[in-house]
PLY file of the C-alpha trace (Angstrom):
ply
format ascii 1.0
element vertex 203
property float x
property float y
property float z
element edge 202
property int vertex1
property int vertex2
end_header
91.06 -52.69 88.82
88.07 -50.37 88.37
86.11 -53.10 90.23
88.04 -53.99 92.90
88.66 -50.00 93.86
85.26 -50.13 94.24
85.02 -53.64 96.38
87.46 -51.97 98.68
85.42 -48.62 98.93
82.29 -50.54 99.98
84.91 -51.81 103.09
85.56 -48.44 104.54
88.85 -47.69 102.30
89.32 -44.54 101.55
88.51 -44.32 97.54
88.42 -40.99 95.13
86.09 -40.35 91.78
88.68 -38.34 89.86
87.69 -36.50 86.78
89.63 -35.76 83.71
90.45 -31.89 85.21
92.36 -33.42 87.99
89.20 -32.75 90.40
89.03 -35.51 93.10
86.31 -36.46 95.37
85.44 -39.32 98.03
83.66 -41.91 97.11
81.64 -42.73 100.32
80.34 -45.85 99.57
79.88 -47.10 102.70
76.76 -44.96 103.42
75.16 -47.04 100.77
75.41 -49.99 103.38
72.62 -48.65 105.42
69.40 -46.97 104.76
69.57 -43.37 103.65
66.82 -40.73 104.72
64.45 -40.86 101.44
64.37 -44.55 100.89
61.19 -45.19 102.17
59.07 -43.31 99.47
61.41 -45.31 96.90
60.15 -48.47 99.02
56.91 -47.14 98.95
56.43 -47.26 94.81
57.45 -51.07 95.05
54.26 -53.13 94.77
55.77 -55.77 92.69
58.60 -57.67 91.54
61.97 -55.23 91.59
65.03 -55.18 90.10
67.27 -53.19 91.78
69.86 -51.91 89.11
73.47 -51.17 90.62
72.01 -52.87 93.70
75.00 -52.07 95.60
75.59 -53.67 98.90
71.99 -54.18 98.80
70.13 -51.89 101.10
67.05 -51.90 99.06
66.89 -55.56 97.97
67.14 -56.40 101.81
64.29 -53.93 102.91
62.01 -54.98 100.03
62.59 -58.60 100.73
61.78 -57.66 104.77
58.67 -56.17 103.27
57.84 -59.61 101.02
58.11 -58.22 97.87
60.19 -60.57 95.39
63.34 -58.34 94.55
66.67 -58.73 92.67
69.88 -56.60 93.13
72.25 -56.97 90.06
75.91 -55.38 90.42
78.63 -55.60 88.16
81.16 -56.26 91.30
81.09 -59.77 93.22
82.13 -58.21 96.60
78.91 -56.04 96.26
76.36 -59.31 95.45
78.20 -60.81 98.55
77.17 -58.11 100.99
73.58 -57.86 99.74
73.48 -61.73 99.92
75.46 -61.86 103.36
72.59 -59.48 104.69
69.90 -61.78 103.48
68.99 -60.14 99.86
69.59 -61.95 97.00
71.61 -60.72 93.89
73.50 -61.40 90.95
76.48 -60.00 89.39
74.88 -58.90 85.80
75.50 -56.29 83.46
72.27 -54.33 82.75
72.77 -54.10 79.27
73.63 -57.99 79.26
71.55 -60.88 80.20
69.09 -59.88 83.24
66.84 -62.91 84.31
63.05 -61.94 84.16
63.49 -59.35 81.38
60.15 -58.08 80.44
58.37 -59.13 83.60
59.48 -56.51 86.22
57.01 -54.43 87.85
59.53 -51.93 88.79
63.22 -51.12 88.28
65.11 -49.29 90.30
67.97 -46.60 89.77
68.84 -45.28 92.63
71.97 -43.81 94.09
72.58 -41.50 91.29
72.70 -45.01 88.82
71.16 -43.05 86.00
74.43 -42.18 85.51
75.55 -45.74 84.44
77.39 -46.22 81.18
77.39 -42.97 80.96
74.55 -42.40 78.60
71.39 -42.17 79.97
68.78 -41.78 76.93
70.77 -46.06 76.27
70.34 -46.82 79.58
66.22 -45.96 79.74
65.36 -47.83 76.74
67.41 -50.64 78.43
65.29 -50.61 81.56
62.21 -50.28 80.04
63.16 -53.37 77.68
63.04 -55.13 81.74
59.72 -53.59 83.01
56.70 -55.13 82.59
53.86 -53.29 80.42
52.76 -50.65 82.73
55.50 -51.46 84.45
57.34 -48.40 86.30
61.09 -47.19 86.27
62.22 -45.47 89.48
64.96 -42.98 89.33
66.86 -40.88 91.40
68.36 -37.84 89.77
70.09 -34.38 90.33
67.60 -31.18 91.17
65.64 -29.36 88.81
67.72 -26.86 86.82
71.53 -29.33 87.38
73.35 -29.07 84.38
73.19 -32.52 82.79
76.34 -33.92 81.36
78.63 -36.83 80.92
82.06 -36.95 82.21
84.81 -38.90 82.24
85.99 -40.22 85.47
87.72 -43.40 87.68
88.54 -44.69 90.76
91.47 -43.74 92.63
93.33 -45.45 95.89
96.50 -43.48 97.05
98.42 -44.85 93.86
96.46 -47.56 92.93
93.90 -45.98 89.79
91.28 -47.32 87.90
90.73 -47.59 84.30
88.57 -44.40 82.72
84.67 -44.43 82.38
81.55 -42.80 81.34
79.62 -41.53 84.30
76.36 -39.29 83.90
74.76 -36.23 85.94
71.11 -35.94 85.04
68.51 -33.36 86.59
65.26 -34.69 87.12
64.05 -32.67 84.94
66.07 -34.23 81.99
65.18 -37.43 83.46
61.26 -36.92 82.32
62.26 -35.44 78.76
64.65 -38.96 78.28
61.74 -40.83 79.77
59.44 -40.18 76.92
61.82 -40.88 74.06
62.83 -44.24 75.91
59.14 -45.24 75.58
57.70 -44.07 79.07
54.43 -42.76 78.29
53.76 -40.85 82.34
56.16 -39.76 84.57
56.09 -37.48 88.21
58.42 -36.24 90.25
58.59 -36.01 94.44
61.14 -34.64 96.47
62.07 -36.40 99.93
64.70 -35.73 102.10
66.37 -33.56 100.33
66.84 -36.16 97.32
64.88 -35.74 94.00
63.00 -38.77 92.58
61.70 -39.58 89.22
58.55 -42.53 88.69
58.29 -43.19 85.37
55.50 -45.10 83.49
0 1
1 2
2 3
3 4
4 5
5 6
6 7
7 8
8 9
9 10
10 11
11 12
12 13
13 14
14 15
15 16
16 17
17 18
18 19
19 20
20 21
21 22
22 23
23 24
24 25
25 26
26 27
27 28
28 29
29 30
30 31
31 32
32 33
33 34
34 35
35 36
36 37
37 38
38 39
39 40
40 41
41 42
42 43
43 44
44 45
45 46
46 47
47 48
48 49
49 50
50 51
51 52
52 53
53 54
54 55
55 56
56 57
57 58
58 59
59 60
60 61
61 62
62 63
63 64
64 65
65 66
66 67
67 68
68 69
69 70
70 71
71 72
72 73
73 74
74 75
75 76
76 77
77 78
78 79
79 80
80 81
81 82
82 83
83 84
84 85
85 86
86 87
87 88
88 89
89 90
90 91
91 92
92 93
93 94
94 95
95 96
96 97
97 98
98 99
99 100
100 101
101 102
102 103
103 104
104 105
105 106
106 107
107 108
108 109
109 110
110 111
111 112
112 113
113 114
114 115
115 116
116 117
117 118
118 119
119 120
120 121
121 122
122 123
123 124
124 125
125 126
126 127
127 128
128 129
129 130
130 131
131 132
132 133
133 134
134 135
135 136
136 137
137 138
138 139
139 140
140 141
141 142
142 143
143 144
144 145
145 146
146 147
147 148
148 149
149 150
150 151
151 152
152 153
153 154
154 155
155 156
156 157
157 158
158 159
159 160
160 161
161 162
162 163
163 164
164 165
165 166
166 167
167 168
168 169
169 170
170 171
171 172
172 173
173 174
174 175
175 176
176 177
177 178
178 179
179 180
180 181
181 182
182 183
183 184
184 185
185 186
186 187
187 188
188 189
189 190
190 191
191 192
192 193
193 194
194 195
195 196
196 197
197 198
198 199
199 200
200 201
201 202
């Protein structure tokens, strides 16, 4: 259900993120389809191979591919690899924590979009991706503004009456980011702000 909410979100439905407190939100997915203000200095950092985790509809895979840099997008929801695909990037639907093709051999790995949050436990999910970067390889993260309260909450998907099964989702300032960076095994890490959006390169 959970995944198909979020299919239909990336179509223009009209989809909520409600937490356990009864606190709703939209879930505007669709801006994801096109590029953001921000991207370019994520672009930018990109000098080699990239894996694009919770690629999304792809706006990154198909800009880096424009730019000829080899780049994967994996998603955990089909309708999301279709887009990217449709629009000429390619992706698979993978798990990160699962099997990702070229583990160990990535220049750079993305997590954009807020995606630190994925699985809900952020310290798990660095050690993951630098398990998928190559040595001296670089991580690439998007986070929440210095001096965000980092946390984990409990939230899902919601369509009119149509809801979603429950799931970790994490909030993490940028300046958490760094501190989880070093225990994951990330020796160097700096932080830029651009368009408003805070960024994390970690080494």
């Amino acid at each position: 259900m959970m995944g198909r909410l979020y299919a239909d979100s990336l179509s223009g439905v009209a989809t909520e993120i409600e937490y356990l407190d009864g606190t709703r939100r939209p879930l505007e997915a669709t801006r994801w389809r096109e590029p953001i203000d921000g991207d370019e200095s994520v672009l930018d950092r990109c000098a080699g191979p990239t894996l694009d985790v919770g690629s999304g509809p792809g706006r990154l895979i198909v800009a880096l591919t424009r730019r000829g840099i080899p780049a994967l997008g994996i998603d955990i929801t089909p309708r999301a690899v279709r887009l990217t695909r449709r629009a000429g990037g390619p992706a698979l639907v993978r798990d990160v924590f699962g099997d990702v093709p070229g583990s160990g051999t990535w220049a750079t790995a993305l997590l954009a979009d807020g995606n630190i949050g994925i699985g809900g436990n952020p310290g798990a999910l660095l050690l993951r991706i630098r398990e998928l970067v190559r040595p001296g390889g670089e991580a690439v993260v998007e986070a929440e503004p210095p001096g965000t309260d980092s946390r984990v909450d409990r939230v899902r998907l919601r369509r009119a009456d149509a809801v979603g099964g429950w799931f970790g989702w994490a909030t993490v300032s940028v300046t958490d980011v760094v501190r989880l960076a070093v225990a994951g095994g990330f020796t160097t890490a700096d932080c830029w702000r651009e368009a408003g959006r805070w960024f994390a390169g970690l080494r």
